[in-house]
Backbone as JSON Lines, residues from 0, in Angstrom:
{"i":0,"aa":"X","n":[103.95,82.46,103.64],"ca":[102.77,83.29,103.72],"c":[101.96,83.09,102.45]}
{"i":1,"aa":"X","n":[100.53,82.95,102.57],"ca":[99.65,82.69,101.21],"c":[99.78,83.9,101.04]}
{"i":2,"aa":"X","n":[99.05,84.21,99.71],"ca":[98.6,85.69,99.12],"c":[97.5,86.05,99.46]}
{"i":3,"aa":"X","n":[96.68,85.18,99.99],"ca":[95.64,85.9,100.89],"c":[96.26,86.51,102.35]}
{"i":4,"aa":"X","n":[96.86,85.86,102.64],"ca":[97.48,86.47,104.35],"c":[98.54,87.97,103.71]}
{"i":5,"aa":"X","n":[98.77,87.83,102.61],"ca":[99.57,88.8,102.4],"c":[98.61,89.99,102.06]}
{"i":6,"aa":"X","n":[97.46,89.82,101.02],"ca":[96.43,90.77,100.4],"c":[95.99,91.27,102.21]}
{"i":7,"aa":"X","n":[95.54,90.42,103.26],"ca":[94.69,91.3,103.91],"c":[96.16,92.27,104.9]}
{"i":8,"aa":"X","n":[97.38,91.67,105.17],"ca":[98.71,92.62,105.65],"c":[98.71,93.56,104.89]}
{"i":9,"aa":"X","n":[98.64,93.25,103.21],"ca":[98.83,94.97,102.99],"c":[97.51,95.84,102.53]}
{"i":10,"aa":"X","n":[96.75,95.37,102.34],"ca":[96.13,96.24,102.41],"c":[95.63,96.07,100.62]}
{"i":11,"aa":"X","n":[95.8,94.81,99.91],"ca":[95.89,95.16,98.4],"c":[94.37,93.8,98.15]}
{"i":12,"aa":"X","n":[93.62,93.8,97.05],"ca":[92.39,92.77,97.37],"c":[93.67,91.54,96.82]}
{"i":13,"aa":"X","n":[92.78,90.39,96.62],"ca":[93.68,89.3,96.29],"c":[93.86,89.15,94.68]}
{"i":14,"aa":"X","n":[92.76,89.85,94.18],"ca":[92.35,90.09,92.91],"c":[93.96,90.67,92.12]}
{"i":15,"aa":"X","n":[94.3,92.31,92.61],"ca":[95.12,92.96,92.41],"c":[96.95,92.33,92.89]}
{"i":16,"aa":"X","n":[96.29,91.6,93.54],"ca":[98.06,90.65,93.93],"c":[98.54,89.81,93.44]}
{"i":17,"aa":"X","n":[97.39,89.09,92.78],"ca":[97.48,88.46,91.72],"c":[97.54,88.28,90.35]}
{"i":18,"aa":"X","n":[97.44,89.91,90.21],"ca":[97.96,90.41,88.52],"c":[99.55,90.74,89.14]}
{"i":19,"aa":"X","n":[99.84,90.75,90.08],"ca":[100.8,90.93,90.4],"c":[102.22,90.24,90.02]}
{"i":20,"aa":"X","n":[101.55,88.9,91.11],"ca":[102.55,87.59,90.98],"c":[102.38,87.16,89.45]}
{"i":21,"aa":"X","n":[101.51,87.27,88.73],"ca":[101.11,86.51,87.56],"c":[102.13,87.38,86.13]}
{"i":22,"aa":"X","n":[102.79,88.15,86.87],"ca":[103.42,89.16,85.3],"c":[102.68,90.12,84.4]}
{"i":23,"aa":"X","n":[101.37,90.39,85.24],"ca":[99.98,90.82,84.47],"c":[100.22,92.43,84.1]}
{"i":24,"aa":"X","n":[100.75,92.86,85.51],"ca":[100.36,94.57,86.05],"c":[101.06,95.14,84.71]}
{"i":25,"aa":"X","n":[100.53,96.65,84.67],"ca":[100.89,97.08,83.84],"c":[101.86,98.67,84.76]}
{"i":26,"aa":"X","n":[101.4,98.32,86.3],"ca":[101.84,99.2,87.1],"c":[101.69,98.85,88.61]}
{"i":27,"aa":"X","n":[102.12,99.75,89.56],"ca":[102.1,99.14,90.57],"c":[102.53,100.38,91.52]}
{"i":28,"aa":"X","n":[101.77,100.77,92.33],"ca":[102.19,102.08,93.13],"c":[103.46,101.88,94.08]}
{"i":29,"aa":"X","n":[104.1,102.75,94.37],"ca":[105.56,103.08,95.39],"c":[104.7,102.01,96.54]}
{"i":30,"aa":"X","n":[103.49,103.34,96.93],"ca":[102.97,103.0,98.42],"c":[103.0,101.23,98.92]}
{"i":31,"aa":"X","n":[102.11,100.25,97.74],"ca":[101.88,99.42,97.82],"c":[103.27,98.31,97.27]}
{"i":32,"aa":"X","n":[104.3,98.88,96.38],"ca":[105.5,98.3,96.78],"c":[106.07,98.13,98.25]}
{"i":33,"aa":"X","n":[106.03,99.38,98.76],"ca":[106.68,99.45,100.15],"c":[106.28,98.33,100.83]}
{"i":34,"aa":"X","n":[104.68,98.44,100.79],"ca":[104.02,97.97,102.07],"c":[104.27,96.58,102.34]}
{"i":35,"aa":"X","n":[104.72,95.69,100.5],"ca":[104.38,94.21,100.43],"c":[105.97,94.08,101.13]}
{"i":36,"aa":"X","n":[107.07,95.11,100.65],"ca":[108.17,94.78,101.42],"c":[108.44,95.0,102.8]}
{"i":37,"aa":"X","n":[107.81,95.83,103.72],"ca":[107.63,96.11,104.85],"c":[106.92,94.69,105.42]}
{"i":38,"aa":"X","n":[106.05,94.16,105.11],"ca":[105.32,92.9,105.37],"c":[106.12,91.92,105.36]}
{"i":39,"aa":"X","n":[107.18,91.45,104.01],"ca":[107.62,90.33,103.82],"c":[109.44,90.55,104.23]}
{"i":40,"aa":"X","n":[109.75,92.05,104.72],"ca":[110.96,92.55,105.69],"c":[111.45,92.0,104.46]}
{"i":41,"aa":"X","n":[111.56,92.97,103.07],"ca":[112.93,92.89,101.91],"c":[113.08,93.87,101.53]}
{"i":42,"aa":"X","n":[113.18,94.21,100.61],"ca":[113.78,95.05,99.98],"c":[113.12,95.61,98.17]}
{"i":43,"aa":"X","n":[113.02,96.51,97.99],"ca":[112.41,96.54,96.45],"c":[112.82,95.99,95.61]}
{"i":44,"aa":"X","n":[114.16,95.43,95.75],"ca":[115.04,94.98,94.66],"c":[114.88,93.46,95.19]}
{"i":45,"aa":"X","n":[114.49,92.86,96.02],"ca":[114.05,92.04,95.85],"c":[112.86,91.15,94.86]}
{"i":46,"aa":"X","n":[112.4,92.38,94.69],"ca":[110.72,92.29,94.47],"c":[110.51,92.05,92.75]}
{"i":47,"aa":"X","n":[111.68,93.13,92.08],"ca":[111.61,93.69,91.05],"c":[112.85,93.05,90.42]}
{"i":48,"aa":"X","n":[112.51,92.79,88.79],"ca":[113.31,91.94,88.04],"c":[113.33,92.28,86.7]}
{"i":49,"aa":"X","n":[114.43,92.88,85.81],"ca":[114.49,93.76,84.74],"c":[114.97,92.3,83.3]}
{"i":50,"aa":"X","n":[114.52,92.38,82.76],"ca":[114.33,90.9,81.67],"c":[114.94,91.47,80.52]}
């Protein structure tokens, strides 16, 4: 799945998905966690990675 097919599934611009993937965010809402895992059928702990 691109990050555009993913930005318009959840609902996030491509702008904001891409501070995402990039290590940028400084935050990131529950709602819009859920949604990218509901979309891509994982899990939060998939998503999320403690360094």
């Amino acid at each position: 799945m691109t990050l555009t097919e993913l930005s318009r599934e959840v609902g996030v611009t491509l702008a904001n998905l891409s501070i995402l993937k990039n290590d940028r965010a400084k935050a990131i809402r529950f709602s819009t966690l859920a949604a990218i895992c509901r979309v891509l059928d994982c899990q939060i702990g998939d998503l999320l990675v403690i360094d």
